[in-house]
C-alpha positions as CSV (number, residue, x, y, z in Angstrom):
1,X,75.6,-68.2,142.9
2,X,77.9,-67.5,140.0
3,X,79.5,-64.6,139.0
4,X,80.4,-63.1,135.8
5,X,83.1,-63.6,133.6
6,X,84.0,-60.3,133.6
7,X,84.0,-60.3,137.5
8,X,86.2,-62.7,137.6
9,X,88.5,-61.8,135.3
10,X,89.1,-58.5,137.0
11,X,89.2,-60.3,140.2
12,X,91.8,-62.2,138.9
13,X,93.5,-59.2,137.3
14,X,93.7,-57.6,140.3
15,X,95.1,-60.7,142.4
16,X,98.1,-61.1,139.4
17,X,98.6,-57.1,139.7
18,X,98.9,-57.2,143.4
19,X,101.5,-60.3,143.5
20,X,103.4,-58.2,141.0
21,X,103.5,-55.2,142.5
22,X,104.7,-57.1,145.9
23,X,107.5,-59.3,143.5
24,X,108.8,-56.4,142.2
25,X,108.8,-54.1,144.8
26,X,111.9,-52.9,147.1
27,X,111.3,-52.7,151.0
28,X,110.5,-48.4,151.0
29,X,107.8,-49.4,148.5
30,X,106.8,-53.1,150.7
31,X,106.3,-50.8,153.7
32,X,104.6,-48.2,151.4
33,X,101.9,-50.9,150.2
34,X,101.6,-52.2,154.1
35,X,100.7,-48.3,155.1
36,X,98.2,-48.3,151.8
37,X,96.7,-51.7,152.5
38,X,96.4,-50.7,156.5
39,X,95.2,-47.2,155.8
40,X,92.5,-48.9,153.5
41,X,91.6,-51.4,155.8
42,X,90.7,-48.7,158.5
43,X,88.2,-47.0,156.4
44,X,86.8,-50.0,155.5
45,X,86.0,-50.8,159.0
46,X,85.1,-48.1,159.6
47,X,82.5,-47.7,156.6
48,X,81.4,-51.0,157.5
49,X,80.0,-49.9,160.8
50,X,78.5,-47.4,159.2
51,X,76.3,-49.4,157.7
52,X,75.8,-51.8,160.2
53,X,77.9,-54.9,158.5
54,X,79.4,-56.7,161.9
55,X,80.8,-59.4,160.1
56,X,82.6,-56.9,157.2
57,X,83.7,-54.7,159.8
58,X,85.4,-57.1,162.1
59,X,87.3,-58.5,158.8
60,X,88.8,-55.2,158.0
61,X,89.6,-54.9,161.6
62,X,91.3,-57.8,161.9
63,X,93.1,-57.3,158.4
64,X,94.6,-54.1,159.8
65,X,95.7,-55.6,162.9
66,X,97.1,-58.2,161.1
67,X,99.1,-55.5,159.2
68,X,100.5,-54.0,162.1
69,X,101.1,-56.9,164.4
70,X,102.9,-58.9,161.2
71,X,104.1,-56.6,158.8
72,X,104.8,-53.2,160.4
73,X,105.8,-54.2,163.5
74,X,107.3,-57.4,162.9
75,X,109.8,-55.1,160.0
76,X,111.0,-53.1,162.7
77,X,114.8,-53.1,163.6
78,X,114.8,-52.3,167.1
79,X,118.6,-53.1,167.1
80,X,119.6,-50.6,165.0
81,X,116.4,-48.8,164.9
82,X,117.0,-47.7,168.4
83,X,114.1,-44.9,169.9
84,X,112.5,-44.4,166.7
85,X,112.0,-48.2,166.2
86,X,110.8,-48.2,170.2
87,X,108.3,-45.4,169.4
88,X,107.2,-47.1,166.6
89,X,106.6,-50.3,168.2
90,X,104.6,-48.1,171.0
91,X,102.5,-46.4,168.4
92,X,101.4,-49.7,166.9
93,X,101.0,-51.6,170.4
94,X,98.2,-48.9,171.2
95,X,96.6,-48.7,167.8
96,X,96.0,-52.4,168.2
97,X,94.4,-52.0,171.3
98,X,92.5,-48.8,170.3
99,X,91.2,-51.3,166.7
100,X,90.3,-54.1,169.6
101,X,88.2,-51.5,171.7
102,X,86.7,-50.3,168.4
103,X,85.6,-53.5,167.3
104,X,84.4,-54.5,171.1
105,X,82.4,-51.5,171.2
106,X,81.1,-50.6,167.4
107,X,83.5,-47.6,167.9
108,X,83.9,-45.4,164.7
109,X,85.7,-42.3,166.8
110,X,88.6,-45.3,168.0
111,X,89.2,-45.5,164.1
112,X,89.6,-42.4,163.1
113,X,91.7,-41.7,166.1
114,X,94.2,-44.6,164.5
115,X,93.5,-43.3,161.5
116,X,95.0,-39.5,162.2
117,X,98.1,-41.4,164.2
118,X,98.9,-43.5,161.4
119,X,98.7,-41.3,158.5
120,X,101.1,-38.5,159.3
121,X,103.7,-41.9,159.8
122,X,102.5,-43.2,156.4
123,X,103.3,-39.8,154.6
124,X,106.4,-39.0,156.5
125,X,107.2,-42.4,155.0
126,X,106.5,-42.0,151.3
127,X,108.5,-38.5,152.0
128,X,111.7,-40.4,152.8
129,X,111.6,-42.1,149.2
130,X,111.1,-38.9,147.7
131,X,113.5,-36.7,149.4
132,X,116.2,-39.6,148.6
133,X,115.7,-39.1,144.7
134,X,115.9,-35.2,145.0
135,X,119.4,-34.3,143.7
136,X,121.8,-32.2,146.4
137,X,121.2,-29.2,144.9
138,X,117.6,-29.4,144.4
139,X,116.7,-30.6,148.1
140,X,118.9,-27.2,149.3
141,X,117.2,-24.8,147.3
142,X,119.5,-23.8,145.2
């Protein structure tokens, strides 16, 4: 009925750190945290189902659906973004529907197949950041 003090305090800690991190962040690091909280979302589905929690898992589905449908997708450029953005938009279209079959059918194997399509993007993502803060020289070998 009540929780702890402590509990809440860290569930409160945890809410302020998150609205900072989001505040102070740039958009590489925005869609960085949307791969993270997507990513996360997936394997809580899909632990959920593991264990049976209908109600748990068809949260964290919808969470990650909500992630791609409204942040992922939604941040594309498909003006400038040309076949890249396209493929993108593709990519996402059919994990949505692969996450709807999974939650229709108590599907682990139709998260996990979203889950090895969106993690090479989500690392190939967090590469870009890191390849623009290697000096010239560095990122030639030299």
């Amino acid at each position: 009925m009540f929780t702890s003090v402590n509990s809440r305090a860290a569930s409160a800690y945890k809410r302020v750190s998150a609205d900072t991190g989001v505040s102070a962040a740039d958009p590489h690091q925005l869609v960085s945290m949307l791969f993270d909280g997507l990513i996360q979302s997936l394997n809580a589905a899909r632990g959920a189902m593991e264990r049976g929690e209908i109600e748990a898992k068809g949260q964290a589905i919808g969470k990650a659906v909500r992630i791609l449908e409204e942040g992922l997708k939604a941040g594309l450029n498909m003006p400038q973004g040309g076949g890249l953005a396209s493929n993108l938009r593709g990519l996402y279209d059919y994990a949505i529907q692969r996450l709807s079959l999974a939650n229709l059918r108590n599907d682990r194997a139709l998260i996990t197949e979203v889950i090895q399509l969106i993690e090479p993007v989500a690392d190939s993502w967090k590469q870009i950041r890191g390849a623009a803060t290697v000096p010239p020289a560095q990122g030639l070998g030299a």
